[in-house]
GUKE-344462 format. One record per atom (N, C-alpha, C): x, y, z. Coordinates in steps of 0.05 Angstrom, whole numbers, plus 5000, padded with zeros to 4 digits. Layout:
N
XYZ ...
***
This chain:
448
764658665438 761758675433 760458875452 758759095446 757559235451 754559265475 754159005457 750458955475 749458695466 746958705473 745658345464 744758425423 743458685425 743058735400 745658705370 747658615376 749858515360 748358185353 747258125372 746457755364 744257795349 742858045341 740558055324 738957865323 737857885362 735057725371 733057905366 730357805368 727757955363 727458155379 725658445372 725158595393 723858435417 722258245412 721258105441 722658045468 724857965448 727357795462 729958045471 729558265463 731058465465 729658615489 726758655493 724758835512 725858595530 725358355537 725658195557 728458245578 730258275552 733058375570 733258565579 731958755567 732059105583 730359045611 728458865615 726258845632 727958705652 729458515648 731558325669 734658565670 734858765666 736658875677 739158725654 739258595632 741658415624 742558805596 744458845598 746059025584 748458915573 749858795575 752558755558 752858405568 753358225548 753558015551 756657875573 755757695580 757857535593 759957395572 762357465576 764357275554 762557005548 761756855568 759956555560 758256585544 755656755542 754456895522 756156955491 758557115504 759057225470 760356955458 760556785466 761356575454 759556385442 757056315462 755956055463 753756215441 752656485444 750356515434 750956455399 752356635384 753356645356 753956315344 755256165369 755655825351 753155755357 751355745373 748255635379 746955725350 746955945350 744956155333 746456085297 749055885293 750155795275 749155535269 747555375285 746755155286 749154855297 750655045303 752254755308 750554525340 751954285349 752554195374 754254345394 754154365413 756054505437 756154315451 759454305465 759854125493 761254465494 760054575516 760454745537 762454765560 763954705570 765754755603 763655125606 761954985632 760555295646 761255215665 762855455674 763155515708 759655655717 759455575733 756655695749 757556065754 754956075751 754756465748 756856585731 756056405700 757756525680 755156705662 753556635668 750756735652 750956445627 750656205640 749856035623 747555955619 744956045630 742655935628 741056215603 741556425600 741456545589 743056475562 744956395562 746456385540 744956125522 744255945534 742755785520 739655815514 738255985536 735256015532 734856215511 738156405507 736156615485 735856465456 738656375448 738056245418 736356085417 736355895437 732555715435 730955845428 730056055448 727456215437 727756365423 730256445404 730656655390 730056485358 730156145359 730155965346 726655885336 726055865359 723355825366 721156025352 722256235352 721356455345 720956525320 723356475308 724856575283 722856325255 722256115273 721855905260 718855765267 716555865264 714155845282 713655505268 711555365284 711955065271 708854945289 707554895273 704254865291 704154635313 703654775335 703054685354 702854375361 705354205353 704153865352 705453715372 707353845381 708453715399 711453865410 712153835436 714453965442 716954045425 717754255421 719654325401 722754335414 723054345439 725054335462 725754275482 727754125495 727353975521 730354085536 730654115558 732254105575 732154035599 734353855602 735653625617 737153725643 736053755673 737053845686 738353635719 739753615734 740053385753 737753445778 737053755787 735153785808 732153875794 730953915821 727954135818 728554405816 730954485833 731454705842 732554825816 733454715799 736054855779 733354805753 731354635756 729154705733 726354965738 727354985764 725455225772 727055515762 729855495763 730755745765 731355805737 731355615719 730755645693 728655765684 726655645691 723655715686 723255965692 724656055724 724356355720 725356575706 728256465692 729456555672 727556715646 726656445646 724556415612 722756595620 721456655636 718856785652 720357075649 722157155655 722957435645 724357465624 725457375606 726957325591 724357355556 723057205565 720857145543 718257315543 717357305570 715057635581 714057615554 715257695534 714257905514 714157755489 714157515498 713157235473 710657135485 709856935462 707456755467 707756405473 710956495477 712556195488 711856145517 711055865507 709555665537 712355535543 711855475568 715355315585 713355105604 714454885606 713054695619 714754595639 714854635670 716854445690 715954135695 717653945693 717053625703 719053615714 718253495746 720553445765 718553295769 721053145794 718952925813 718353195836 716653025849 714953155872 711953115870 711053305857 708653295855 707452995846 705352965846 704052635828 705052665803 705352385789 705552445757 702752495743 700552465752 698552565745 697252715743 698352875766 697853215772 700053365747 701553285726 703253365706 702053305680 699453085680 699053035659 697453235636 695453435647 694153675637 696953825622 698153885638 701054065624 701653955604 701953735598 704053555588 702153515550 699353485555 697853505536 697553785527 698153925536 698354275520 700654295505 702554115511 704354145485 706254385489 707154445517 708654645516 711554555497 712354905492 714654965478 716354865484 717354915503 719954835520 719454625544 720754435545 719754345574 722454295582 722254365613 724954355637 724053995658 726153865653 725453655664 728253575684 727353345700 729153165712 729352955696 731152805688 730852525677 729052295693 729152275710 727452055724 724352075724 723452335717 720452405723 720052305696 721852465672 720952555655 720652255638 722252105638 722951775635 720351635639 719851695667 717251575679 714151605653 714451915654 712551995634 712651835608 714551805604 715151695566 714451395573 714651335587 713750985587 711150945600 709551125624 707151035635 704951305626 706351505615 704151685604 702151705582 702251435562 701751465542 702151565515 700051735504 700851995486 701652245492 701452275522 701852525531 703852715529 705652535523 708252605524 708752525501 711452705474 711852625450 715252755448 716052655433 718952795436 719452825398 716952675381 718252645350 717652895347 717553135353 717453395336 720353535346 721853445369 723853475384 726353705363 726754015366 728553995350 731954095363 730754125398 732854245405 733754035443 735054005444 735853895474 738054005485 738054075509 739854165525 740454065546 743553935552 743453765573 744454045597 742654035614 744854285638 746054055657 749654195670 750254105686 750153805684 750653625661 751153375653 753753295671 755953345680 756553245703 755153155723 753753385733 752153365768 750053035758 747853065732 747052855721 748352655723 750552595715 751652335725 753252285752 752852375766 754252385787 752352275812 749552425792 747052325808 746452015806 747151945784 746351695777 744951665756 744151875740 742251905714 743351785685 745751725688 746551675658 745251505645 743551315648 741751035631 739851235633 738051425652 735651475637 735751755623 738651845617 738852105600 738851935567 740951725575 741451635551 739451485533 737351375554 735151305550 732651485536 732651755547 731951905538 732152085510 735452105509 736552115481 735551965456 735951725462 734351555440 731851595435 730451765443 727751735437 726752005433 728852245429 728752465412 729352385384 727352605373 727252615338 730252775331 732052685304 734452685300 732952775263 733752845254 736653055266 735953315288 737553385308 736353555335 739053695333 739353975337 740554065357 741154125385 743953935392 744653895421 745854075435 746154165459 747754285461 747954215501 751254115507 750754015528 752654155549 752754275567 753654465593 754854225615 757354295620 758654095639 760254315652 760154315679 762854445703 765354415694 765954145682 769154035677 767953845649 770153845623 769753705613 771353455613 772953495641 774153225647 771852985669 770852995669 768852805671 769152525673 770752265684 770052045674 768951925658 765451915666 763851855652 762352095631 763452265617 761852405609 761152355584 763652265567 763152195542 761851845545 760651875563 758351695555 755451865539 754752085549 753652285538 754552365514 756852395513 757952545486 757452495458 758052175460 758752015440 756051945427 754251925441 750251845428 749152095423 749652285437 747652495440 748852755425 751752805416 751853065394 754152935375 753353095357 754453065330 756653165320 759653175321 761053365311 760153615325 760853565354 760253835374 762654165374 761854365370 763754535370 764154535405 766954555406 768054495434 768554905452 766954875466 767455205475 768755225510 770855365509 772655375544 772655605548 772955675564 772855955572 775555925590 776756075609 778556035627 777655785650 779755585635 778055385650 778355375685 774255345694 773955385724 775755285741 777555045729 779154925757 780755095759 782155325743 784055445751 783255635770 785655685792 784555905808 782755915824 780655695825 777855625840 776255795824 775955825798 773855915780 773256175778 771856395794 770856595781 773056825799 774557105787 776157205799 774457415815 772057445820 769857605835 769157425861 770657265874 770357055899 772957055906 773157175933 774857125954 774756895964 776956715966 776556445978 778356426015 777456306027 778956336058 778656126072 780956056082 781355766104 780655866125 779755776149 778855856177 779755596190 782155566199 782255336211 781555296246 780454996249 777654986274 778854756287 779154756306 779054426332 776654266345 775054426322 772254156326 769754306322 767354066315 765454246312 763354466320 764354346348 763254696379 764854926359 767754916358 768955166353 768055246318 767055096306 765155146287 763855336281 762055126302 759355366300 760655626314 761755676331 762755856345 763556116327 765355976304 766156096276 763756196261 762556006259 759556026240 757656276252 757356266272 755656516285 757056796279 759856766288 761457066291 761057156264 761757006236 761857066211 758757166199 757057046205 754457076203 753257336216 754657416233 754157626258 754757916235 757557896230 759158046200 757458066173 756457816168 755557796138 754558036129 755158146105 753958326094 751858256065 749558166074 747057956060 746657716060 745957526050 744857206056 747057056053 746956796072 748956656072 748656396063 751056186051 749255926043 751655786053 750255626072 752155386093 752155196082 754055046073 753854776061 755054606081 753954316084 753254066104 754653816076 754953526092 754753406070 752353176078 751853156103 748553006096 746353136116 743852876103 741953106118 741753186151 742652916169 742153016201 744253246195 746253266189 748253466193 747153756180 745953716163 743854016156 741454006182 740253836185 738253946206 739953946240 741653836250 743353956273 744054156275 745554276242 747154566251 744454726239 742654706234 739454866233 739654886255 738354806267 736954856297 739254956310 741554916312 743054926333 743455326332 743155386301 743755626290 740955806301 738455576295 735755746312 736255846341 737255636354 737355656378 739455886393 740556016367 743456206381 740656456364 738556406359 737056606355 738756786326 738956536301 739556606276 738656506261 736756696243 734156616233 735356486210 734056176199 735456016182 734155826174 734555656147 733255446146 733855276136 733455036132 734854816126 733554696091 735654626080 734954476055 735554286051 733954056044 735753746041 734553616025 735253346013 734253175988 731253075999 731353006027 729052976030 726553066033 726753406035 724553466035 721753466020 719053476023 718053395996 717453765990 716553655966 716654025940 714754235962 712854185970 711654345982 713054586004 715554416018 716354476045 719754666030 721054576013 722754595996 721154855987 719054935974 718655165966 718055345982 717255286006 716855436027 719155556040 720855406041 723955436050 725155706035 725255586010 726955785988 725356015981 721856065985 720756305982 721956466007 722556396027 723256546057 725556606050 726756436041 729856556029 730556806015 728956755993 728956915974 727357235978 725957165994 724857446006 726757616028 727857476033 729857586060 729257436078 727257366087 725657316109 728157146130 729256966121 731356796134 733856906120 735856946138 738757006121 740356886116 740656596135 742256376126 740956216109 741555956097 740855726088 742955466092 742555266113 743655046103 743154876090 744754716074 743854636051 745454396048 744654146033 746954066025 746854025997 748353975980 749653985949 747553975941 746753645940 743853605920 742553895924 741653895946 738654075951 739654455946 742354475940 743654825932 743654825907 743654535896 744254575860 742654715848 743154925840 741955105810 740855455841 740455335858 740455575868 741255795859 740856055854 741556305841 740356575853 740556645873 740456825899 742457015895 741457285881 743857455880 744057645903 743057635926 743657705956 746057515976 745957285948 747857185970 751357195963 752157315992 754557405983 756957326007 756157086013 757756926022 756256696028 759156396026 758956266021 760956036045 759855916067 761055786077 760655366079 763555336079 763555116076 763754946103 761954886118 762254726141 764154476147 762054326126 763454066117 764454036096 768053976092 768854106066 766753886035 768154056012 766153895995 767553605988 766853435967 767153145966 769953125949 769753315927 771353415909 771853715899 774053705880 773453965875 771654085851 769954015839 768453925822 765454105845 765553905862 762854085888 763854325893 766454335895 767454705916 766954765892 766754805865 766654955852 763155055844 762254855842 759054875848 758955075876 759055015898 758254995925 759355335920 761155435920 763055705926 760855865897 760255735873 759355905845 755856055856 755155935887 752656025894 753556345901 755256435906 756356695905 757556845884 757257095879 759357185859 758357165831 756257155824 754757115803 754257335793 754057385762 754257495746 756557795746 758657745759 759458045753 759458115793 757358055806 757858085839 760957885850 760558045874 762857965890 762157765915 763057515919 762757385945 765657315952 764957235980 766957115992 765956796003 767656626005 767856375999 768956246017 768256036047 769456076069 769355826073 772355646080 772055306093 772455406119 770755216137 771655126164 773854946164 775354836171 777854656163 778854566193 778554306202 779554206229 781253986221 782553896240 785053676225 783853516211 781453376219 779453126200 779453246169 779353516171 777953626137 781753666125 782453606134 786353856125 787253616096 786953376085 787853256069 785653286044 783453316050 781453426027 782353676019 781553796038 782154126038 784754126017 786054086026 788654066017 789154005992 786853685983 787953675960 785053815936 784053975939 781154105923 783554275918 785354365941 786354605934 787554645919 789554325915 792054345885 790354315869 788554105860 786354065849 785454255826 785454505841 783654725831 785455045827 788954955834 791655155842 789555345858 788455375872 787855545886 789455635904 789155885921 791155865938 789656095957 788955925976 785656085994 787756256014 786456386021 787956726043 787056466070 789856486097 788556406116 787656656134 785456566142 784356796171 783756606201 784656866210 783556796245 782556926258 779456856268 777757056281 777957126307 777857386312 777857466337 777057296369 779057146380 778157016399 778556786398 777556656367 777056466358 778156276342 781956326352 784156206341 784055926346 784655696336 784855486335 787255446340 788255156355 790455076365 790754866337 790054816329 791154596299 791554856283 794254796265 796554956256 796154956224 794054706212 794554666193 796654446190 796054336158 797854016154 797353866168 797553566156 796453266159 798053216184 797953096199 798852956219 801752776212 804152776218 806652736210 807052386213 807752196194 808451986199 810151916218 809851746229 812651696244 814851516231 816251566229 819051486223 819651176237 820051066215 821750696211 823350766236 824750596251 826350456268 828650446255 831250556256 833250336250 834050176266 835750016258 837049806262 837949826284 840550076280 841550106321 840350166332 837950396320 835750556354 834950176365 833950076343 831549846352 833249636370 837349606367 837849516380 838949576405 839449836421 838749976440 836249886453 834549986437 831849946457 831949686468 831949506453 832349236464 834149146481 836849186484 838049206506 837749296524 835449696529 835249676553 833049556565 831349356550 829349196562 830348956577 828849016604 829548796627 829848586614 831448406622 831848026615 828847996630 827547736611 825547596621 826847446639 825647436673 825547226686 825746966690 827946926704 828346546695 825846406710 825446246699 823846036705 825245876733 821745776748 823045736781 824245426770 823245216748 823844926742 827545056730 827745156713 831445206715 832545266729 831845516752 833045566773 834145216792 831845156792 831444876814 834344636800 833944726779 836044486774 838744626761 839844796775 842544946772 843844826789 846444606779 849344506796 847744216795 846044106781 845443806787 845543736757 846743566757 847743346733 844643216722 844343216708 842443156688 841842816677 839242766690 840242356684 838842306658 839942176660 839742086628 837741866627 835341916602 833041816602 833441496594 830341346612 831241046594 832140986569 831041136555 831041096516 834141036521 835341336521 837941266518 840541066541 839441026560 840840786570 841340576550 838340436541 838340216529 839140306504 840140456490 841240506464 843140486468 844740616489 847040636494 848740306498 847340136512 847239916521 847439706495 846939816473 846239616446 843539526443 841539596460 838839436459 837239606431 836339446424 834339556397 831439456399 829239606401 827339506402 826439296382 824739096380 823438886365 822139066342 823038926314 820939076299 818139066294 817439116282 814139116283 813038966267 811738826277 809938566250 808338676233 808438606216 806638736199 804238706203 802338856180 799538956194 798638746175 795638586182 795338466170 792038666172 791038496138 788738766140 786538486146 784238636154 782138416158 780538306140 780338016143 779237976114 775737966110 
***
């Protein structure tokens, strides 16, 4: 395939791509767009920075477009697990569309739900939601909110969704879209546990689309992946600075909770490395403040942890370190996909100390990866790599050796005292010996 103009989208939709720099589609594109634009269901496997948010926003609006329908109520919804991954959508649509009269509506939590209610009555085209906000809305907003004109849903990242804990209010939400709908739902892995809990309510005879599936290899072949093995978290950061010192553009540090994102913040301020911290808890205000500094240059690191990196899409950033390794390999593949996006090159970096070496280890078969080890100047680590060695059962002769050469316990001073003296023999047995038998016992008589 040639260009986007093979999918014979509108000039609107065609100026938008020349305007975003997009020229020749992503394999995920040449696949997802033509079965979308066929009308089927999709269950998706997207590796992150495949150009999947594009791949599904163009046939929407190319749908939307193609098919004008008066203004009555939302015509499209997509289902996302963060704020962060519904904002970067939104900015998608914002260049992508430019040159339409298509409205996009964001609902996340953060803001009041009341401060959403004006939006929510304009009836935008598309709306980008969280399940929990958007839930909230459908049961305490009234009419504000409508989903029966509903003709398209997109679940993004329906893993990360359940992983969050969202599956009752996606599914909740499902039921209360207008059917018949076209679905179309985006998962990291379609091995999932729980995914076909999603599956099974929410699409119809789904056309199934894989690409080279992400677990192989650690996912995208434009990411260098690398062990750094560490003897603790001083020699860490120690690592973390020197690499950072090297970086060639923005860096994204991943933590796995929040004190541990705000310690190695500051600690990174304090070595005078301009940085900033991201975590679940921040509220939207402080969170946008954060990621506008980011995104400007202004700060070059970011720590972060999972929740608060998801949907991130920073094409300055071109490396990617892993402090605290991830939970699974399901996260390294998220966590490492913040690099290397679309066609760019990152590199992809664990810290690894003996605590992290059995995770590490197993993301790695996990995913057949097979990460380059490095050692930084100075900053060699005395742990070798590999789990710590069992020790080995006892046999039988070592265990009876050892025992033999253990001292004899000490005699007792009462046996000593009576060594070479004849032993008397207790009353009992005199009088047994003697024939005496004690009297038997009268019986009990009970009281009356």
């Amino acid at each position: 395939m040639s260009g986007f103009d093979d999918f014979k989208l509108t000039a609107p939709l065609l100026r938008g791509l020349e305007r975003a720099g997009f020229v020749t589609p992503t394999p995920m594109q040449q696949q997802v767009i033509p079965a979308a634009q066929a009308g089927a269901d999709l269950l998706v496997s997207a590796a992150t920075g495949s150009g999947k948010t594009a791949a599904f926003l163009l046939p929407l609006m190319q749908r939307l477009l193609a098919h004008p329908a008066p203004r009555s109520a939302t015509r499209a919804l997509i289902l996302v697990p963060t704020r962060e991954l519904a904002q970067q959508i939104e900015r998608h649509f914002l260049l992508l569309g430019s040159y339409t009269r298509l409205q996009i509506g964001v609902i996340t939590g953060g803001p009041p739900r009341s401060h959403q209610l004006p939006l929510l009555r304009k009836n935008p085209d598309i709306i980008v939601a969280t399940p929990g906000r958007l839930l909230d809305h459908l049961h305490n907003s009234g009419n504000a909110l409508s989903l029966r004109d509903l003709e398209m849903l997109v679940l993004d990242e329906a893993d990360r969704m359940l992983d969050l804990g969202f599956a009752d209010d996606v599914l909740a939400i499902v039921n209360r879209c207008h059917t018949p709908r076209q679905t179309w739902l985006f998962s990291a892995t379609l091995h999932h546990r729980r995914l076909r809990e999603l599956i099974d309510p929410a699409l119809h005879q789904p056309q199934v689309i894989t690409l080279d599936s992400p677990r192989h290899g650690g996912g995208h072949p434009d990411i260098t992946h690398q062990y750094i093995l560490s003897d603790s978290d001083a020699q860490k950061l120690q690592q973390l600075r020197w690499l950072l010192g090297e970086a060639d553009g923005q860096c994204l540090v991943f933590v796995n909770q929040r004190i541990r994102a705000e310690s190695l913040g500051q600690q990174l301020r304090d070595n005078n490395v301009r940085s900033g911290v991201l975590h679940g808890e921040l509220d939207q205000r402080e969170r946008n403040r954060i990621m506008g500094l980011f995104q400007r240059g202004v700060i070059a690191t970011l720590v972060a942890t999972d929740v608060a990196a998801r949907g991130l899409d920073i094409p300055a950033v071109r490396l990617v370190v892993n402090f605290d390794p991830p939970r699974s390999g399901d996260d390294y593949l998220h966590r490492t996909g913040r690099t290397g996006r679309a066609g760019a090159t990152g590199v992809a970096i664990s810290l690894i100390a003996a605590a992290d070496w059995n995770r590490a280890d197993s993301i790695a078969r996990y995913l057949a990866l097979t990460p380059e080890f490095r050692a930084l100047p100075g900053l060699k680590a005395q742990f070798k790599g590999g789990a710590k060695p069992k020790s080995k059962p006892k046999s039988n002769t070592v265990a009876q050796i050892k025992q033999a050469d253990k001292p004899r316990v000490k005699d007792r001073w009462r046996d000593r005292k009576q060594i070479g003296k004849r032993r008397q023999p207790s009353a009992t047995a005199v009088n047994t010996e003697a024939g005496w038998q004690p009297p038997p016992k009268s019986p009990r008589t009970e009281p009356r």
